[in-house]
C-alpha positions as CSV (number, residue, x, y, z in Angstrom):
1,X,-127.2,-108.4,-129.6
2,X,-130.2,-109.8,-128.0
3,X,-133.0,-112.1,-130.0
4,X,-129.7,-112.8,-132.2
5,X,-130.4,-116.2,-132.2
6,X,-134.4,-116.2,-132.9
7,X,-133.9,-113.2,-135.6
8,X,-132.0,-115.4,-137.9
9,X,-133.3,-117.0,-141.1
10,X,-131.5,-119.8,-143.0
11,X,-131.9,-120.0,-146.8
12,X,-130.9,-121.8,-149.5
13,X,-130.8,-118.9,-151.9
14,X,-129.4,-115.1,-151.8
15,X,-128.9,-113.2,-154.8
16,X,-127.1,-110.2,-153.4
17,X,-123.9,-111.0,-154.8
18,X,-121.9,-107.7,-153.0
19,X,-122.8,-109.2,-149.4
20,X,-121.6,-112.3,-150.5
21,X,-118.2,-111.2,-151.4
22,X,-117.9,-108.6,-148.3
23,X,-119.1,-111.6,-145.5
24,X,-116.0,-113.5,-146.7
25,X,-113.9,-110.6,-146.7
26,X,-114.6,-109.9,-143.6
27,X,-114.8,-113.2,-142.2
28,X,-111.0,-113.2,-143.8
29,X,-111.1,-116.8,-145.5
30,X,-108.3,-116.6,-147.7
31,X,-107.6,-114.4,-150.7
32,X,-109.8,-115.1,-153.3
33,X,-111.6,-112.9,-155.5
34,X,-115.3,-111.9,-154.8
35,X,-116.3,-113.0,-158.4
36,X,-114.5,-117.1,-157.7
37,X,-116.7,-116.7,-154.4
38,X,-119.8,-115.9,-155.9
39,X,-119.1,-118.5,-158.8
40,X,-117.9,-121.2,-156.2
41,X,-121.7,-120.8,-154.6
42,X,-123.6,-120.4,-157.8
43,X,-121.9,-124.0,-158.7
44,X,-122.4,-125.9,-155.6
45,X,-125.6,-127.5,-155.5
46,X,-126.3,-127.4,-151.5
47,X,-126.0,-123.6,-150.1
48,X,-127.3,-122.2,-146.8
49,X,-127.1,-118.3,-146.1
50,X,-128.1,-116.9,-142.7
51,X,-129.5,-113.4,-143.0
52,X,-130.1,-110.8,-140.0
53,X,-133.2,-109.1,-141.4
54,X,-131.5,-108.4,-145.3
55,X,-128.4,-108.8,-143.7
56,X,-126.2,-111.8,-145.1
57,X,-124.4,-112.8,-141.9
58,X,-123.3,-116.6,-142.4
59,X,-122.7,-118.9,-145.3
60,X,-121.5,-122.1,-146.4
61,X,-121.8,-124.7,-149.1
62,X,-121.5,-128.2,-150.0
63,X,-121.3,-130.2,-153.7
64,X,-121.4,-134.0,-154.0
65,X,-121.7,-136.9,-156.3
66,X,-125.3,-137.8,-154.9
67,X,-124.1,-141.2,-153.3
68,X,-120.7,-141.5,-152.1
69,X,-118.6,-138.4,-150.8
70,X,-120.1,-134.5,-150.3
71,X,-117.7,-132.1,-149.3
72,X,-118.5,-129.0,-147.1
73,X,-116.6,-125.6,-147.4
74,X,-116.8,-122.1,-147.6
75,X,-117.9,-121.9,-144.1
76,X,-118.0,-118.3,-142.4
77,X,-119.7,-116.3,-140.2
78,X,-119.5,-112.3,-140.0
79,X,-117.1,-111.3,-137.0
80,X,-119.5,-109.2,-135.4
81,X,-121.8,-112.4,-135.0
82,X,-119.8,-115.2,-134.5
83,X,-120.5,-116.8,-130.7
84,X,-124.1,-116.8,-131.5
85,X,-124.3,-120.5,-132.8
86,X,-124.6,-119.5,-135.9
87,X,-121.8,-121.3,-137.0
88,X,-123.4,-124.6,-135.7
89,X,-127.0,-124.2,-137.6
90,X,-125.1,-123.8,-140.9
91,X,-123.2,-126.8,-140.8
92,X,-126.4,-128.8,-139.5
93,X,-128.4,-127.4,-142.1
94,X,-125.7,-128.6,-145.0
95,X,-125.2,-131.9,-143.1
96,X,-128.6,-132.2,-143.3
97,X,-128.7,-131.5,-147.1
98,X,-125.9,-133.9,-147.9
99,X,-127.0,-136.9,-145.8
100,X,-128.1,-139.1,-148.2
101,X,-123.7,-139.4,-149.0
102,X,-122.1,-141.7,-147.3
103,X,-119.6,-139.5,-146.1
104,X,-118.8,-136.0,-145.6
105,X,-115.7,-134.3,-146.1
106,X,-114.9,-130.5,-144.9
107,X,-112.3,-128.1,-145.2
108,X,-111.6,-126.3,-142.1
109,X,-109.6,-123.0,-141.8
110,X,-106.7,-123.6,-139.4
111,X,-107.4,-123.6,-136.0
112,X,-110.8,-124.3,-136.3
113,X,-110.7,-127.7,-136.1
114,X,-112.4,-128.0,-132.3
115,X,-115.6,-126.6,-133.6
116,X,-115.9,-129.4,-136.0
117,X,-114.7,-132.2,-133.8
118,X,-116.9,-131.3,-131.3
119,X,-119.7,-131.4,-134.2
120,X,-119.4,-134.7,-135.1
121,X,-116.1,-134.6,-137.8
122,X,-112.7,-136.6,-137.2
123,X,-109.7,-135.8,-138.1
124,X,-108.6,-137.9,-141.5
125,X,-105.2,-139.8,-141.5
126,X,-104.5,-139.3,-145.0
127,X,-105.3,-136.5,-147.3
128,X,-104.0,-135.5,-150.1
129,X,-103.9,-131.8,-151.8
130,X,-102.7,-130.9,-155.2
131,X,-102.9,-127.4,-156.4
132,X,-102.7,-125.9,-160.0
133,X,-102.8,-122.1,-159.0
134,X,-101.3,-122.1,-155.3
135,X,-97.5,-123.2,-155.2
136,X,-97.0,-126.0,-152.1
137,X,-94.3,-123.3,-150.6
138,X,-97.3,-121.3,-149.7
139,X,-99.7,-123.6,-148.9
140,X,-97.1,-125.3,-146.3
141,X,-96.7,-121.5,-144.7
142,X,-100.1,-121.4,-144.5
143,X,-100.6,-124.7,-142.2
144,X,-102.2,-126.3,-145.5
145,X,-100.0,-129.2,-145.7
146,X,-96.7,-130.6,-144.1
């Protein structure tokens, strides 16, 4: 796909709901659905969406408490165009919206964990994860927790 890279627009706002829900089916990140997605973005105040013409090709969000943590998820983008660096300009574009925290926290998919050390993240020594809708039996088959 050549001029992939110049024919990309990040936005902060994209109201085509469907396109929403289909990017992260296809993009496969977990089993949610397409209405919690589309709620999850309507409630996070820091979005970036990366459209191919009208296309919605890459998305992610971020919330925070304005001074202390910000917390980055919800980061995908569309098979077909992953290896374009896409990936890397949506989570520079929300790092850039949450700066003003003090720290940023992010949920990575497992086995993506290189592309976010390599862009600045570090692995935490201690997290914690309770869950009042996912049983720990699953999240543990899933590589969640230990």
């Amino acid at each position: 796909m050549d001029g992939i890279e110049t024919d990309v627009a990040l936005v902060s706002a994209f109201r085509d709901e469907a396109q929403l829900a289909g990017l992260y089916a296809a993009a496969r990140l977990g089993d949610r659905p397409a209405s919690a997605i589309v709620e999850a973005f309507r409630n996070s105040r820091y979005r970036i969406f990366a459209l191919h013409h009208d296309r919605l090709i890459g998305a992610g969000r971020a919330f925070g408490d304005l001074v202390d943590c910000a917390v980055i998820c919800d980061m995908a983008v569309h098979p077909d165009f992953q290896g374009y660096g896409l990936g890397s300009r949506i989570l520079e574009a929300l790092k850039q919206k949450v700066r003003h925290h003090k720290r940023i926290i992010l949920y990575a998919r497992q086995g993506k964990e290189d592309f976010y050390l390599k862009r600045g993240f570090n692995r935490m020594r201690s997290a914690m994860l309770c869950s009042f809708v996912v049983p720990a039996e699953r999240n543990r088959e899933n590589g969640v927790i230990e």
